[in-house]
N, C-alpha and C positions, 0 to 999 in steps of 0.2 A: 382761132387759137394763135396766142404767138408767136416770135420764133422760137424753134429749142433755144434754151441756154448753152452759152457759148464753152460754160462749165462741164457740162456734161463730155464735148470731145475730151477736152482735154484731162478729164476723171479717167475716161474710156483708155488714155494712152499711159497714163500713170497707172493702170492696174494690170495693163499687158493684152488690150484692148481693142487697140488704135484701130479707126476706120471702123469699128462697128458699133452698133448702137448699144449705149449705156444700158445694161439692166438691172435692178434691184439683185435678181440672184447673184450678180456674177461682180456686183459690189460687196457684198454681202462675205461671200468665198475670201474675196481677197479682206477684207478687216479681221475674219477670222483667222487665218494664215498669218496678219502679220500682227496682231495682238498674240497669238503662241512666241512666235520671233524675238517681240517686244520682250514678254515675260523671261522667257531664256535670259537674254540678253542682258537686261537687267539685275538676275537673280546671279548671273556669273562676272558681272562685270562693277555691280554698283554695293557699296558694302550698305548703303541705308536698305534697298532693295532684296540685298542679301537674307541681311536681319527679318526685314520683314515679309518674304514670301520666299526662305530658305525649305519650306517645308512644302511649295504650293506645286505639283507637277502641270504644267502648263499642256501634257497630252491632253488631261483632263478635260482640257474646253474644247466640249463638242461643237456647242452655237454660241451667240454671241446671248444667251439668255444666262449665259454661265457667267457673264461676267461680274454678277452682285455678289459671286462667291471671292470676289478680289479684295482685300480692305483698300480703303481710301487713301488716299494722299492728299496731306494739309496745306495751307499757307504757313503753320508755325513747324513743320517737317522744311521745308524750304530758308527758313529763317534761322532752324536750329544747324541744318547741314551738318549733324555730327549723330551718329555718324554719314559722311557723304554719299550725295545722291549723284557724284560725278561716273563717268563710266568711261571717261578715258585720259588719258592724260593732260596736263593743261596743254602741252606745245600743241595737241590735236585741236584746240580752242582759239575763232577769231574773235569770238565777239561779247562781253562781257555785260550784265544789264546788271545795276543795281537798284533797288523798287525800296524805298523809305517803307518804314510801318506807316501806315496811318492813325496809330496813335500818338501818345507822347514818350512811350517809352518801348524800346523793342528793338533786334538786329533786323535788318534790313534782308529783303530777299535778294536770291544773287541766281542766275540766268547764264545758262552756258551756252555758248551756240558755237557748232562749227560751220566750214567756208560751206561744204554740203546743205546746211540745215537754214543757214542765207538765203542760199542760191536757189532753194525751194520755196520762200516764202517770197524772192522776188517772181518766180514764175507763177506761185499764185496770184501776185498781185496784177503782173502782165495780163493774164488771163481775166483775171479778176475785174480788171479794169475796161474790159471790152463791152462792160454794161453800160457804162455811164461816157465812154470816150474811144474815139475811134484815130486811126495813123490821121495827121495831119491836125490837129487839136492842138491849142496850147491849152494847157493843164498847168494853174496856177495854184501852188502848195502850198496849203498854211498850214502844215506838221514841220515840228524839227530837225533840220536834216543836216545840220553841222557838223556832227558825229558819221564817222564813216558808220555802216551798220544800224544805223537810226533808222525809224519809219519812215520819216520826207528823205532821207538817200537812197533807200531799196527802192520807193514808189517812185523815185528819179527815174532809177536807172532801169526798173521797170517799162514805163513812157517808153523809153528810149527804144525798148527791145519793139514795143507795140507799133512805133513808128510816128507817136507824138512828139511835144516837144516841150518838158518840163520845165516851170521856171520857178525854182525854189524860193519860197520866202522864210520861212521858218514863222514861227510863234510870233502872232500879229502883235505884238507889247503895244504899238503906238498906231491908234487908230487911222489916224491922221496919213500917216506915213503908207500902212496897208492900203489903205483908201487909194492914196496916189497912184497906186502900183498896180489897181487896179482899173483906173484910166489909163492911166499907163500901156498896160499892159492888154488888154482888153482881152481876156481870157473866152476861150470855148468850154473850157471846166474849171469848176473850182474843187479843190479836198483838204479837208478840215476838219475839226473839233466842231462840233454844232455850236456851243454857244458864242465862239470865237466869229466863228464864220455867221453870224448871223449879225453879230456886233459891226463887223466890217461893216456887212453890206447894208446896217441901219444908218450906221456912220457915214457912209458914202453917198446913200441916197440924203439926207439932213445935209450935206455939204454941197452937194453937186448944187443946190439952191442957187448959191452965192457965189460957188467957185465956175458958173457958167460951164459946165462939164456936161455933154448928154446923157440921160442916165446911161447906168449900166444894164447889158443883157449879155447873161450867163444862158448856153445851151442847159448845160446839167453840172448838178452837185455832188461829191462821195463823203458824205459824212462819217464819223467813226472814232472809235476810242473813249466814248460815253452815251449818254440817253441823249435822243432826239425827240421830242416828244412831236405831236402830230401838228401841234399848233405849230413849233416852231420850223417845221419842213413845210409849213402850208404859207407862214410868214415867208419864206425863205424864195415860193416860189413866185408868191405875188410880186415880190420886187424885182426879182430876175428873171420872170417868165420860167423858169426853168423847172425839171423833171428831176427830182431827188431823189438821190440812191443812198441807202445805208449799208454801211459795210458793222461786222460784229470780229472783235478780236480784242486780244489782249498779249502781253508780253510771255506770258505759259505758254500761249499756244504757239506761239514764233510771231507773233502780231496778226498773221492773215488766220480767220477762221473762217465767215462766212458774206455773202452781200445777196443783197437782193436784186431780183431781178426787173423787166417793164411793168410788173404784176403787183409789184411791191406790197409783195403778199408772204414775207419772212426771208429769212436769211436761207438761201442756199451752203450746204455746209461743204465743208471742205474733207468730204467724207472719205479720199483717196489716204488721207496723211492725219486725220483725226478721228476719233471714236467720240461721237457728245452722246450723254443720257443723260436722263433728269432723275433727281431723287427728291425724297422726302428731305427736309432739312433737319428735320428734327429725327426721324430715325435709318436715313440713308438708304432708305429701300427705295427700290426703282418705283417710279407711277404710273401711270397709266399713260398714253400718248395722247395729249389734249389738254393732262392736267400740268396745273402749274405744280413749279419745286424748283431747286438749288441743280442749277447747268455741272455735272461733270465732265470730264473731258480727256482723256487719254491720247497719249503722243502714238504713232503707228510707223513712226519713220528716221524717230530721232536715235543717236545712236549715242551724243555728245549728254544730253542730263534728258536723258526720256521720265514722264509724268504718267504716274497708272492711277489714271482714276480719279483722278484732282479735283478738288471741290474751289467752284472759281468765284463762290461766292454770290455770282449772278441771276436774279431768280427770272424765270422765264417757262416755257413749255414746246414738244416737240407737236408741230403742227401735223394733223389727221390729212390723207387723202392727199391727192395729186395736185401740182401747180399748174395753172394755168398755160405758162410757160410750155410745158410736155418736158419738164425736167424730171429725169430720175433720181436725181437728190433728195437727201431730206430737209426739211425747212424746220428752224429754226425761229420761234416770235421774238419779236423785239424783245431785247434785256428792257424789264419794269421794272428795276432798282435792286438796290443789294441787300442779300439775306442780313437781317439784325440790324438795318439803318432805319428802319419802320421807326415812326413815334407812335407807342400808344395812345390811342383816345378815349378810352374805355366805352363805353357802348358805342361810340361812333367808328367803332374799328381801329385803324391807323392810317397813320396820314404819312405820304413817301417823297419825293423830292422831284420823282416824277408827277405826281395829281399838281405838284404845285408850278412846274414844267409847262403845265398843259392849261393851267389859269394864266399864269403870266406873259408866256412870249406869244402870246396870240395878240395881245396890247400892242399896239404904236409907241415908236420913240425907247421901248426899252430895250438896253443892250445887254445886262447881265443885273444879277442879284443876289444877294445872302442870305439867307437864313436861319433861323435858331430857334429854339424851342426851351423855354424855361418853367419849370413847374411850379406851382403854387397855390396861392388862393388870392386872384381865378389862376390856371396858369396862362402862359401869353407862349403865341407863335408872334415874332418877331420877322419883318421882310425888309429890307434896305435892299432902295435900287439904283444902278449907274442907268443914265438915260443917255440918251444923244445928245440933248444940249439943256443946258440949267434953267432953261426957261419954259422947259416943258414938265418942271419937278415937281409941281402942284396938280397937278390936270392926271400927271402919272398915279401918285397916291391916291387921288380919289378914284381910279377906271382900278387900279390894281385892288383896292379896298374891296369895291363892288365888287370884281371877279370873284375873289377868297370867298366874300360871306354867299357867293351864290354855289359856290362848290358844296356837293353832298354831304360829303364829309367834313368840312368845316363847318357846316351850314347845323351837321345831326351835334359836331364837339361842342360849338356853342348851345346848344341850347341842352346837352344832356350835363358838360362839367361847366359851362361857364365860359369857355376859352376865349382870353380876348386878344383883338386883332391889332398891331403895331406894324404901323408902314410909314417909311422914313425915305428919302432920299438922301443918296450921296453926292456934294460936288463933284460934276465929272472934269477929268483930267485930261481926257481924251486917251487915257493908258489903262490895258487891261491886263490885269492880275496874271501870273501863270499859278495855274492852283491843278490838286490831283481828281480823285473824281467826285463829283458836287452831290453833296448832302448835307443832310437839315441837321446843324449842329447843336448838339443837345448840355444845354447851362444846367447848373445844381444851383439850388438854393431857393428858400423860399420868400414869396412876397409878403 
């Protein structure tokens, strides 16, 4: 067995615990307790909350089975904020997040956080961090950390608390430069965006050729803040030798939700200060534990814009039975893409931006890629790739071509609609894009 997770003490101490062993019942007690708290709170404090659970007596909830009798809270409840979902005054507010739509037209979501509700997501992140990095580690950052209150400044200052020693990079923009910094710097960890950090270290190993540099060796990686797919942690680890860890969160949740453990067998959740359930997407009733659906997620601690029941969009499933680890957590599967980014294939099912994740960065030489999907007769998926270096632009098209048409799914669209295959290369610049989170972008018109 491995060691306990290092999560579990410190769940144990945040629920009024400390020094004994974690157990489901006595987790259990305390999310019940402070989902009642939460609901209060909300219903007296938040006038959107008011409106909508003015009539809801929060004695009511015996177990936590009661809580599908809650309505949900949207992405366009957050984007509408009228009426507001604040629940305390702004001076009580350090930290403001603003989150674009991802469409072309829409307000933008807007994120409260107070110095409390920080200070808890760097301590998870401290804690959080003790999977992949231990005191005495450099831990080199490629999140943005410019922003006080940013991901790369909490997981600074986190380090610091753990007794590492962070060294901030921010958003790798210029390969060339990140690459440096990482001879440079000759890191014990790296933490990152997957595809970014994956682009580095293609880009670094393609250069270390020429620039006479040894390669590099990474102990371990913290991924996070999109899909990983398995090719590209399996790419990731070939070149760095290293042991890759996923972390799962978003800006709803305060950024920390959950990470995996040596078992890297799901996400460990952050079950102290979060409630996650899965639903049906399509009719919001809870599933079964095993099955997939749409990640909801409930704030348990926040007191600044608390979230009941939030639909994150994310689809995924709550893993069955115990971790390896001897963690009393629940786990959490990898996020497999997001509800409604699917493209139809009609008998071939749908095709997601993960299957196409898990063809491509298993290839050599590729650092990132686009996608599109346009309908027609036939219709065409479309893939344009940045590689490592422009003379590998030919050799990539054909290894990438092959991947697609051997995928299942690609393999059943062609031959049930016809779908044809379009793979291009881009000159590479040696600069990578900052874009939000990657999917198969969907053209109109027909051929």
């Amino acid at each position: 067995m491995l060691p306990v997770n290092p999560l579990d003490a410190w769940t144990a101490e945040k629920i009024g615990r400390a020094g004994l062993f974690l157990s489901r019942a006595d987790l259990l007690d305390h999310q019940l307790r402070q989902l009642r708290e939460t609901v209060a709170w909300a219903k007296q404090r938040s006038p959107f909350y008011r409106r909508l659970l003015g009539g809801f007596d929060e004695a009511t909830l015996s177990s936590l089975d009661d809580l599908c009798r809650l309505p949900l809270t949207t992405a366009d409840d957050l984007r509408r904020n009228d009426p507001s979902l604040l629940c305390v005054s702004q001076s009580e507010i350090s930290h403001v997040v603003t989150l674009e739509t991802s469409g072309t037209s829409g307000s933008p979501k807007r994120l409260f956080f107070s110095p409390q509700e920080q200070e808890a997501t760097i301590d998870f992140f401290d804690h959080g961090m003790r999977l992949p990095a231990r005191a005495g580690d450099r831990v080199l950052i490629f999140f943005p950390g410019e922003r006080l209150g940013s991901v790369g400044d909490l997981l600074a200052r986190a380090l610091e608390r753990l007794g590492a020693t962070p060294i901030p990079f921010g958003w790798p923009h210029n390969l060339a430069v990140a690459a440096e910094a990482l001879y440079r710097e000759r890191p014990d960890v790296v933490a990152g965006v997957p595809v970014p950090v994956l682009a580095v270290a293609r880009y670094a190993a393609a250069s270390s050729v020429t620039s006479n540099h040894p390669p590099v060796r990474v102990r371990s990686v913290l991924l996070s803040a999109d899909h990983a797919a398995g090719s590209l942690r399996r790419s990731l680890s070939d070149l760095w030798g290293c042991e890759v860890f996923d972390h799962y969160g978003m800006t709803e949740m305060g950024l920390g939700g959950g990470v995996d453990c040596a078992a890297h067998a799901g996400y460990h959740l952050r079950e102290s200060e979060l409630l996650i359930e899965v639903v049906d997407p399509a009719t919001g009733e809870p599933v079964a534990v095993g099955e997939f659906g749409e990640v909801v997620m409930t704030t348990l601690n926040r007191r600044g814009m608390p979230l009941i029941r939030y639909r994150t969009g994310d689809r995924s499933r709550l893993l069955p039975g115990a971790c390896t680890c001897g963690s009393a957590l629940a786990r959490l599967d990898r996020i497999d893409g997001r509800i409604g980014a699917e493209i139809p294939l009609g008998e071939a099912g749908k095709l997601t931006i993960a299957m196409l994740d898990e063809a491509v960065f298993g290839l050599d030489d590729i650092i990132d890629y686009e996608a599109s999907y346009e309908s027609g007769t036939p219709p065409t998926l479309s893939v344009v790739l940045h590689v490592t270096d422009n003379t590998v632009g030919e050799s990539a098209c054909h290894a990438v071509s092959i991947a697609l048409s051997r995928h299942p799914q690609i393999a059943a669209a062609v031959r049930a609609i016809g779908l044809r295959l379009a793979v291009a290369v881009s000159p590479s610049d040696g600069n990578l894009d900052v874009r939000g989170k990657r999917r198969i972008a969907m053209l109109n018109g027909e051929r």
